[in-house]
C-alpha positions in Angstrom: -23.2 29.5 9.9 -23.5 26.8 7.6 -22.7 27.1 3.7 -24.2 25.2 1.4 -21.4 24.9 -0.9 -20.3 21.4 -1.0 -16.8 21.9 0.1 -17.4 24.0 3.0 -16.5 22.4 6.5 -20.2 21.0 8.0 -19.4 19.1 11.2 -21.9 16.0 11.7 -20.7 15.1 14.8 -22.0 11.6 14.5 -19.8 8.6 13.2 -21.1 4.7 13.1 -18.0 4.5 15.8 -19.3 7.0 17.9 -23.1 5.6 17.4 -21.8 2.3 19.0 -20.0 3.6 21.5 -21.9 6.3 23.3 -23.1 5.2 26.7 -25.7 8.8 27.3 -29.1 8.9 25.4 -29.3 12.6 25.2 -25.5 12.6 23.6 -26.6 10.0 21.2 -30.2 12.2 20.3 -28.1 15.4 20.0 -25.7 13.7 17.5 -28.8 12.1 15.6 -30.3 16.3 15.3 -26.8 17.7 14.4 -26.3 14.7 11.6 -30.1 15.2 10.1 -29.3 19.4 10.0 -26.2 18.3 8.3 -28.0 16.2 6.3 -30.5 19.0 5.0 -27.9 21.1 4.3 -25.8 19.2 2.3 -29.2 17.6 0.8 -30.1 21.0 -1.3 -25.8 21.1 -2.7 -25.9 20.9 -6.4 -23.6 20.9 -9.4 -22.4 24.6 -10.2 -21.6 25.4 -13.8 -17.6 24.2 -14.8 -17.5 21.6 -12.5 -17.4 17.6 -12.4 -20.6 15.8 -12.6 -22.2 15.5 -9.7 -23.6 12.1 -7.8 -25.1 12.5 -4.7 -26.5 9.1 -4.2 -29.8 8.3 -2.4 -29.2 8.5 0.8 -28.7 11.4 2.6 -25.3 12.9 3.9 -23.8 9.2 3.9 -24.5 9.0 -0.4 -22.1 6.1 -1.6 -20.2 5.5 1.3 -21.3 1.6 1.8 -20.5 1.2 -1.9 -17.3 3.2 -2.2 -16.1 1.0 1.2 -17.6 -2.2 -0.2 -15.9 -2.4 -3.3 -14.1 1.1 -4.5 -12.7 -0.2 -7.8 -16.3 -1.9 -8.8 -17.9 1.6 -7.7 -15.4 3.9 -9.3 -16.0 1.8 -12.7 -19.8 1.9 -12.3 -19.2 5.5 -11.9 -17.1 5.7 -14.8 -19.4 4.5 -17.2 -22.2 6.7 -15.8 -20.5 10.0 -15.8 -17.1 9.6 -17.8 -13.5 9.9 -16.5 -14.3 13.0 -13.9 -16.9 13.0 -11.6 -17.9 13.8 -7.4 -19.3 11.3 -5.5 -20.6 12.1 -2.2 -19.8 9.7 0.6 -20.6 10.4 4.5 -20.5 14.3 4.2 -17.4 14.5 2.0 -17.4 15.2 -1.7 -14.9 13.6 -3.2 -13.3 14.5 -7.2 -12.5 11.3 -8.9 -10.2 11.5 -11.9 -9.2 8.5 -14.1 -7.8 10.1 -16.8 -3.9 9.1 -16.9 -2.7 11.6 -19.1 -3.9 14.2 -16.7 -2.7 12.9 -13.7 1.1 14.7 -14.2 -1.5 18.1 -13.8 -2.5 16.8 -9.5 0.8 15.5 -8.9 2.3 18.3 -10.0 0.4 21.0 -8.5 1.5 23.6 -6.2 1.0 21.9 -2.3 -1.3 25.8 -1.6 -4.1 24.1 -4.1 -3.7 20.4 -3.5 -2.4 19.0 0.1 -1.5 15.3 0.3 -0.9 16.1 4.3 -4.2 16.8 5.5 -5.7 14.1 3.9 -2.5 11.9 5.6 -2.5 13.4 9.1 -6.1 12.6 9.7 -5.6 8.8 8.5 -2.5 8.6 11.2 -5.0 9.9 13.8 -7.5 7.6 13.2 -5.2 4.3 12.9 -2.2 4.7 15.3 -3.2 7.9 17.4 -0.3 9.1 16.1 0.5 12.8 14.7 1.4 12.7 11.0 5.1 12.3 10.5 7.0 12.8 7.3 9.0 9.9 6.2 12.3 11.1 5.1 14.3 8.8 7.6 13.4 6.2 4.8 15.7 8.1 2.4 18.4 8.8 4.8 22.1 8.0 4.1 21.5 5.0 6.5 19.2 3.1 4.2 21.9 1.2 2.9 23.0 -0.4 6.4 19.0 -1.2 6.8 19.0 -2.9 3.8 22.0 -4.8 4.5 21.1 -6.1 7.9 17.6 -6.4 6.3 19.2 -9.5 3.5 21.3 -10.9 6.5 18.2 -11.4 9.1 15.8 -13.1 5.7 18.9 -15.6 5.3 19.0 -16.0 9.0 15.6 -16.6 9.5 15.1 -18.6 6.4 18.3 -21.2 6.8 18.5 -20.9 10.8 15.1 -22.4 11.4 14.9 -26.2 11.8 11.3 -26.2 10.5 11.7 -24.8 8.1 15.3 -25.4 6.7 15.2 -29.4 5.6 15.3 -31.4 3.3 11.9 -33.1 4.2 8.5 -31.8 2.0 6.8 -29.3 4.8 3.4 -26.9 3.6 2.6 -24.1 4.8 0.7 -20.9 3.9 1.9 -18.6 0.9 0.5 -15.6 2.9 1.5 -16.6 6.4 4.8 -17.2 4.7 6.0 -14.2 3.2 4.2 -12.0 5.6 5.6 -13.6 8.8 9.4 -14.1 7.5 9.5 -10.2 6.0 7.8 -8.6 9.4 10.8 -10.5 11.4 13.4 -10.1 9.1 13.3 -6.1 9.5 12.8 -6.9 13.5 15.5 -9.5 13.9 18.0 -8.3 16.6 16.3 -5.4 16.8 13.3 -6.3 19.3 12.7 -9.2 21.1 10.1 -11.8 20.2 10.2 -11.3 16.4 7.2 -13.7 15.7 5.4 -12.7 18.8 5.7 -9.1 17.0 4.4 -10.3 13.6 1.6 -12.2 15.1 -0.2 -9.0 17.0 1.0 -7.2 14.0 -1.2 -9.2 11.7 -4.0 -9.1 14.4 -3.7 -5.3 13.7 -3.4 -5.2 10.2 -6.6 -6.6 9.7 -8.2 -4.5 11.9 -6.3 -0.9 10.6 -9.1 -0.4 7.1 -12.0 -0.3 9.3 -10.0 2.3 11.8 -9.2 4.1 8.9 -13.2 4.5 7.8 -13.8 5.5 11.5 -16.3 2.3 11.8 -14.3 0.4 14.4 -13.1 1.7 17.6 -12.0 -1.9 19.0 -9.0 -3.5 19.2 -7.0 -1.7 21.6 -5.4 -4.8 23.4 -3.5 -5.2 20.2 -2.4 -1.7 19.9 -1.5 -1.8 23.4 0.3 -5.0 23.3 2.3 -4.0 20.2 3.2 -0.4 22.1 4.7 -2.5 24.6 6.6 -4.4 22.5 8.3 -1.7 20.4 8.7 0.6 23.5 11.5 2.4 23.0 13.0 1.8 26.6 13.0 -2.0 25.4 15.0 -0.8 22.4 17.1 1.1 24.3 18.2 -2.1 25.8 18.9 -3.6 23.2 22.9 -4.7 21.8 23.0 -4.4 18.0 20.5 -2.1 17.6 19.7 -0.5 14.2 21.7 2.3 13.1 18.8 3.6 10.8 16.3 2.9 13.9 18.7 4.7 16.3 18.8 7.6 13.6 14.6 7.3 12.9 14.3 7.4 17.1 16.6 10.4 17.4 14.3 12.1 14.4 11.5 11.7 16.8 13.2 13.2 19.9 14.2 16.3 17.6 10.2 16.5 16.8 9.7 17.2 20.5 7.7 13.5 20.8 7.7 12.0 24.7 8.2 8.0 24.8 4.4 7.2 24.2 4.7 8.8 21.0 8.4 7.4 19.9 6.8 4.0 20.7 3.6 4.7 18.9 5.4 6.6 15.9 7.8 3.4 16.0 4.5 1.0 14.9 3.4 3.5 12.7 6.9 2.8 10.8 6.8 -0.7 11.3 3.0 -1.0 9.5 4.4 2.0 6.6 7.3 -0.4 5.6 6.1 -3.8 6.1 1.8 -3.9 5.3 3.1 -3.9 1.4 6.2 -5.5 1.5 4.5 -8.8 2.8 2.0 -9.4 0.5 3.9 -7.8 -2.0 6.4 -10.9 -1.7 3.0 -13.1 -1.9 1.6 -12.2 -5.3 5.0 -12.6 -6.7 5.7 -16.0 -5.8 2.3 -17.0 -6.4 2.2 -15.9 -9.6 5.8 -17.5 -10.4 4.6 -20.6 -9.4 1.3 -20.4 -11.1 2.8 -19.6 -14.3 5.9 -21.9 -15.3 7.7 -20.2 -17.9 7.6 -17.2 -15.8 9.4 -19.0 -13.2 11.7 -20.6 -15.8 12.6 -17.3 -17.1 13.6 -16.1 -13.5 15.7 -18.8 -12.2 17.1 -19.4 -15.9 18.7 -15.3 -15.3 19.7 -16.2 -11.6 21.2 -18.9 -12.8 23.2 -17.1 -15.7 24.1 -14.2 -13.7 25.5 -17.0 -10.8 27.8 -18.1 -13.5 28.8 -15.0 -14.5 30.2 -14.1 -11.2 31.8 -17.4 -10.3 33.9 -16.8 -13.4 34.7 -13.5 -12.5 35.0 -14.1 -8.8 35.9 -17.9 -8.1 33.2 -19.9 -6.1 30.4 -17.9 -4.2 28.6 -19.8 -1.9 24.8 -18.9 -2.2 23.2 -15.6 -3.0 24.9 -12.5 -2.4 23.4 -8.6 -2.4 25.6 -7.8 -5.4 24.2 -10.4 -7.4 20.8 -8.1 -7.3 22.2 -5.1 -9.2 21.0 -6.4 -13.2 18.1 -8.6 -13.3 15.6 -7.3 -16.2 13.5 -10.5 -16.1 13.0 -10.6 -12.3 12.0 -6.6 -13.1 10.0 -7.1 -15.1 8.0 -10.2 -13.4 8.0 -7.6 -10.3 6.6 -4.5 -12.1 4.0 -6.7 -13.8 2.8 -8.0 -10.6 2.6 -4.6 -8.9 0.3 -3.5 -12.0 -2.0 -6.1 -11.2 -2.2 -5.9 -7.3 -1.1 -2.3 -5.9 -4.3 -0.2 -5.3 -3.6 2.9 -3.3 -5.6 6.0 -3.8 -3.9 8.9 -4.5 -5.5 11.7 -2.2 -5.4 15.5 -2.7 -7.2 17.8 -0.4 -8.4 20.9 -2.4 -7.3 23.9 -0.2 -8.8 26.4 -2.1 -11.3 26.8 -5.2 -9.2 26.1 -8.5 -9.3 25.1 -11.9 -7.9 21.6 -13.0 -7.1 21.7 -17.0 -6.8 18.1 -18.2 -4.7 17.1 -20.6 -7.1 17.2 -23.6 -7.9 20.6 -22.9 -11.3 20.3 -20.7 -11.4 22.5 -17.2 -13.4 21.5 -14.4 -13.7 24.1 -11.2 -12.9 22.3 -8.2 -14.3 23.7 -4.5 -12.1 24.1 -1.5 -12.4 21.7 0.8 -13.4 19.0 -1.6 -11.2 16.0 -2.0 -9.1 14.6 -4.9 -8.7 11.2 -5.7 -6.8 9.2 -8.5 -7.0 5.3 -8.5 -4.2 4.2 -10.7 -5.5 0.7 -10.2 -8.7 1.1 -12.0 -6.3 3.2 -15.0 -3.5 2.9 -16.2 -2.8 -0.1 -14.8 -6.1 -2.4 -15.5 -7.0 -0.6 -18.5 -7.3 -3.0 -21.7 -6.4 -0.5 -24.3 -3.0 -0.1 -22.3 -2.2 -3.7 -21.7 -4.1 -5.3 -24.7 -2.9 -8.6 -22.7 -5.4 -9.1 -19.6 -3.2 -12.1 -18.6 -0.4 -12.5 -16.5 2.7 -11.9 -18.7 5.6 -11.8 -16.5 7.7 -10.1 -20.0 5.4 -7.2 -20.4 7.7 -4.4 -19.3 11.0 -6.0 -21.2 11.8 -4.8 -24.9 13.1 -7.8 -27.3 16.6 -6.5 -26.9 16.3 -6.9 -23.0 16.1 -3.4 -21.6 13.2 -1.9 -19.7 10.1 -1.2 -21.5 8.7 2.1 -21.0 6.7 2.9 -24.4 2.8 2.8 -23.1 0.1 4.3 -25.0 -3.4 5.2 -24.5 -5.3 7.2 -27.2 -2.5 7.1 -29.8 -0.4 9.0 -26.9 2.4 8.0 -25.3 1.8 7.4 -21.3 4.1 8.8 -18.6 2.9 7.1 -15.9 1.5 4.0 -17.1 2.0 2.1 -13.6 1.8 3.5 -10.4 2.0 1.0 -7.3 4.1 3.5 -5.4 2.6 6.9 -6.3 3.8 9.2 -8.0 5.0 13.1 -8.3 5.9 14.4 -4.9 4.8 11.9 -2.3 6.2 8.9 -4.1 7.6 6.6 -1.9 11.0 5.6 -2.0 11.5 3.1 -3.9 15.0 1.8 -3.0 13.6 1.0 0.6 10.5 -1.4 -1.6 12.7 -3.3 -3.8 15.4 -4.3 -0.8 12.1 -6.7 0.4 12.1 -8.3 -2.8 15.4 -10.3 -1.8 13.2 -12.5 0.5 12.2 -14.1 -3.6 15.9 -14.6 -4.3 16.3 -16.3 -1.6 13.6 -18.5 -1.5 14.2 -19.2 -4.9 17.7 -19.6 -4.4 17.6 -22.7 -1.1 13.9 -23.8 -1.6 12.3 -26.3 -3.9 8.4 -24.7 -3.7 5.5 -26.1 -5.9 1.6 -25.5 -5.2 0.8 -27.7 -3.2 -2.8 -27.6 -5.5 -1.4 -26.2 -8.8 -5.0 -26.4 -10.5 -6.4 -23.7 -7.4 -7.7 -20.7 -9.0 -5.6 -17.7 -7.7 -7.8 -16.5 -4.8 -9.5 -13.2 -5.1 -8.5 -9.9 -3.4 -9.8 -8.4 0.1 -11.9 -6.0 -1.4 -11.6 -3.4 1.9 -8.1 -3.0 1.4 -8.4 -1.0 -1.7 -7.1 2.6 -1.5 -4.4 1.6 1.1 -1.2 -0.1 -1.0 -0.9 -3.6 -1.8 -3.9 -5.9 -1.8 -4.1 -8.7 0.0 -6.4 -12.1 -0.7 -9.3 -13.4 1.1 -7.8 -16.6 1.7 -4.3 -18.3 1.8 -2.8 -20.0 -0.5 -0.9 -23.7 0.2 2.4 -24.4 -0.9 4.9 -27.2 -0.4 8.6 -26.4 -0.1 11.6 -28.2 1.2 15.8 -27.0 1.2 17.3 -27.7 -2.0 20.1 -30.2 -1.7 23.8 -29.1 -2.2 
């Protein structure tokens, strides 16, 4: 029996991936009746009294799906204007809440996990991208994090000063992107697996590949997931000298889970895409927009440079960059959280287990239906929104107060913003943050034994991949070319 309430269950039993891959008529004419049934069905749905409005778009059972993958934060404005800060969209049989109202957001993230699941929503995304059951990341907060990121800043200054090609004194160019990405997937791999770069290089192939998995329209590329399997199989780790202790401690998690060795090695990619797909391009934006803006990089190497002197006084001569030196740097912060405002874009995903009521913060309640999704895009607001940041501009300052401390005072309405930048999450599935900031080292260092200029400094900054919003950190649609060279002594 089918419902016609718009968050019941309906099966289509037809994706675009399974349209293109089907090799029996009949299976393929079967699908095609199941999906126009569905289609009728979820054609007569309409908006009950109490909740959001309600935008079906013009085609049936797929409604705004093309636009939503096309461009979400165009479509989620466009939406915006229509229907104001709360509205459903459908988009290929699923309805899906949309709520841009910052203040209100404290009211999803904090609701009890029996109303809104963040694990449903998460478990069917693993499924779809690494064949992978959903697996909660706690090892990232263990009490071995602090070896990780240790051995993480040892292999960036290995691989950044023990590489002839790249350590000299001679002008070489290269690509931004390919830069940051490449040196921060082998610096968590160094010693770890064999083949580092080999490992980055089908990573990336995969990477690019991973949004489409994720919207179930491509079913291809499974000589790169095979190759990388092989390459992180956990016999070839177990073979390894100077292995991890946080890996050895992740791999023993997955034992305890009851996972054979396909899944260890699969779960084992799974972590390697979680911690490195944002930290690469992450490291990117930032040095791009240091070097595209000179008195932001002035301001940053002028407090490296202050807090070096500091601790030669105190400590005699230190020879480069140490992990202490990282503890108090408000203007490297600052630089860093402004960049995350203008390039993290993940969606923030509630399934709606049961019918509810959501009470925003201004007092309005709007019924949501079980089996409905939730979504907040923090990208679109707070962290785009003009009446927030008056300032449109890069201003690498923006989150310092004149005295030097953090600035946390946002306001939107005459009110005072808790979360007025959100490139992590938020509430109860934020990620941890400590395991993030370690990556940002791979700057300092750069910073630190590089000279680096544009090697165009008049090139626009080049505009985002727009399929990658909704999944973390964007990343642009071309690279970017830089010149760098080792400082001299």
């Amino acid at each position: 029996m089918i419902s016609l309430s718009h968050g019941s269950k309906i099966h289509c039993g037809l994706s675009l991936c399974h349209i293109l891959n089907t090799r029996a008529s009949h299976t393929y004419y079967l699908g095609l009746l199941d999906l126009t049934l569905n289609s009728f069905h979820i054609g007569l749905i309409s908006r009950r009294p109490g909740e959001p409005p309600l935008d079906k778009g013009f085609i049936p059972w797929l409604g705004h799906a093309l636009e939503f993958g096309r461009d979400a934060a165009k479509f989620m404005t466009d939406m915006r204007k229509k229907h104001g800060d709360i509205y459903t969209v459908q988009a290929a049989g699923k309805f899906v809440t949309v709520l841009l109202d910052p203040h209100s957001y404290e009211a999803v993230l904090w609701e009890s996990r029996s109303k809104l699941d963040f694990g449903q929503y998460a478990r069917i995304l693993m499924d779809r991208m690494f064949e992978v059951p959903f697996l909660h990341e706690q090892t990232l907060q263990n009490k071995n994090l602090p070896t990780l990121t240790k051995a993480m800043f040892f292999n960036l200054r290995t691989i950044l000063l023990s590489d002839p090609d790249r350590a000299s004194q001679q002008w070489k160019e290269e690509g931004l992107f390919h830069l940051s990405y490449s040196t921060m997937t082998a610096g968590i791999k160094l010693k770890t697996w064999p083949s580092p770069w080999i490992i980055y290089t089908e990573f990336y192939k995969l990477d690019r590949l991973l949004m489409k998995a994720a919207r179930s329209i491509l079913s291809a590329g499974w000589c790169v997931w095979k190759h990388l399997w092989k390459l992180l199989s956990v016999k070839r780790l177990d073979c390894r000298a100077n292995r991890s202790v946080w890996l050895d401690s992740y791999k023993q998690h997955l034992v305890d889970l009851g996972l054979d060795e396909n899944m260890q090695t699969r779960a084992m990619l799974l972590q390697l895409w979680s911690t490195q797909s944002n930290a690469g391009p992450a490291v990117f934006w930032l040095l791009l927009f240091l070097l595209k803006y000179p008195s932001a990089m002035a301001a940053v190497q002028g407090e490296m440079e202050a807090i070096f002197r500091s601790r030669r006084q105190k400590i005699g001569q230190m020879h480069g960059i140490s992990q202490e030196i990282l503890d108090c740097t408000p203007i490297f912060d600052s630089a860093l959280n402004e960049m995350l405002r203008l390039t993290a874009a993940p969606f923030i995903t509630r399934e709606v287990l049961q019918d509810m009521c959501l009470r925003l913060a201004d007092g309005r309640e709007y019924s949501l239906r079980k089996g409905d999704r939730l979504c907040l895009f923090p990208f679109i607001s707070p962290q785009m929104d003009p009446e927030i940041y008056e300032e449109p501009e890069v201003k690498y300052d923006r989150f310092l107060n004149s005295d030097g401390t953090e600035k946390t005072d946002f306001y939107k309405g005459g009110k005072s913003l808790k979360y007025y930048s959100m490139p992590w999450g938020a509430g109860i599935n934020v990620l941890n943050l400590s395991c993030y900031f370690s990556h940002f080292r791979c700057v300092f260092l750069l910073l630190s034994y590089f000279d680096l200029e544009l090697k165009d400094p008049n090139a626009a900054i080049p505009a985002f991949d727009k399929e990658r919003y909704g999944f973390g950190m964007l990343q642009p649609e071309k690279d970017v070319i830089i010149r760098y060279k080792l400082k001299a002594q």
